[in-house]
Structure formats: C-alpha cells, structure tokens
C-alpha positions as CSV (number, residue, x, y, z in Angstrom):
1,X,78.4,0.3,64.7
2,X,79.1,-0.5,68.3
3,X,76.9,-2.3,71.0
4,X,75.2,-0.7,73.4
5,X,73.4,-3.4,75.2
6,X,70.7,-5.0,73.1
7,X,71.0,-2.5,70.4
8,X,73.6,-1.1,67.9
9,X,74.3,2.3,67.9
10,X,76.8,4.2,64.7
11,X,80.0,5.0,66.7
12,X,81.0,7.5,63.3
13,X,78.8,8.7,60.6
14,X,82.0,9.1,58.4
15,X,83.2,12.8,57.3
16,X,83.7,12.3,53.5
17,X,81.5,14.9,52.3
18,X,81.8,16.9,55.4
19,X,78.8,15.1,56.7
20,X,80.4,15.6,61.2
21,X,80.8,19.2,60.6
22,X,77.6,20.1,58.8
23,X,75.6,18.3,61.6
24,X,77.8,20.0,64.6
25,X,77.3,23.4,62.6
26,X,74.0,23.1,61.9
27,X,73.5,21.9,65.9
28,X,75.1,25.1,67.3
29,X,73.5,27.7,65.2
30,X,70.2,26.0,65.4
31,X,69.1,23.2,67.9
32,X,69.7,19.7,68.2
33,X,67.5,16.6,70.0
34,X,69.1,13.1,71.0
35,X,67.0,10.4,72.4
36,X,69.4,9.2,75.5
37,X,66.3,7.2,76.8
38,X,67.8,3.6,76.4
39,X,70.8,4.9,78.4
40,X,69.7,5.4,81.8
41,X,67.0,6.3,84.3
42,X,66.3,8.9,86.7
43,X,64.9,8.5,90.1
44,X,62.9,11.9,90.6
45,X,61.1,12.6,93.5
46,X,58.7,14.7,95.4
47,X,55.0,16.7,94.8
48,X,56.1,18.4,91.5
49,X,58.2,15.2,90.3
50,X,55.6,14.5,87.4
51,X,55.2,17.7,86.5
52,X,59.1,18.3,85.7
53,X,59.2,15.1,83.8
54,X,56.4,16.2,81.8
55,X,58.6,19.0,81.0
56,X,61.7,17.0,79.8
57,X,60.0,14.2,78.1
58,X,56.8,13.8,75.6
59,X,54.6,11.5,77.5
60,X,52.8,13.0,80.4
61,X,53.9,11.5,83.5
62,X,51.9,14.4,86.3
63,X,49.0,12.1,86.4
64,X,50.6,8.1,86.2
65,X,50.1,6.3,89.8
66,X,53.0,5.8,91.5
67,X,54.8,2.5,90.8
68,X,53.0,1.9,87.5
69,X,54.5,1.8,83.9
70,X,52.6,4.2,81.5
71,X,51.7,2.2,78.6
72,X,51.4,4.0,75.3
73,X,48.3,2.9,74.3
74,X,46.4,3.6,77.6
75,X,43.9,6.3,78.2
C-alpha cells in the first residue's frame, strides 16, 4: 500500500497465481472501470457542460445550479 493523500491505495496486487495478468487479460478482451475520482477535477464549461458530465459520470449533473455541490441524498 502507498499513500495517496488521505487514503491508501495497493501499489501491486502480487502475481503469485497469475492474479496481474488475469486482470490485464480479462481488461482487454472485455472492459474494465477505475474510479480516478479522488485524483483530480475537471473544470468543464459551457451550455452542454452538464450534459457531458452526465455522460462520464453516474450522478446527473445537467440540472445542479451552478456553484453548488450535489449532495447525494438531495432530490
């Protein structure tokens, strides 16, 4: 484990059962999701800006007021 601000994050999951390859096999043939969210931000602009985060991310962000945090369990 390494740090990565407040958090740990595994720098190796190990390879003794072949555990790296499997993953990066089973990646390439089929699909893969990482959650990079803790790792930076973006600064998007303009009138379709919320609708191409909605694409790219699961909350919906098309209708949140500019300069306000979305909290997850508003309505």
């Amino acid at each position: 484990m390494i740090p990565a601000a407040l958090w740990w994050r595994p720098l190796c999951c190990g390879d003794s059962a072949g555990v790296v390859a499997d993953g990066v096999r089973l990646v390439r043939e089929g699909g893969g999701m990482l959650d990079v969210s803790t790792l930076g931000k973006l600064a998007v602009r303009g009138p379709d800006a919320g609708a191409f985060l909605d694409r790219i991310y699961t909350m919906a962000h098309e209708n949140q007021p500019v300069g306000r945090a979305a909290l997850l369990n508003e309505a």
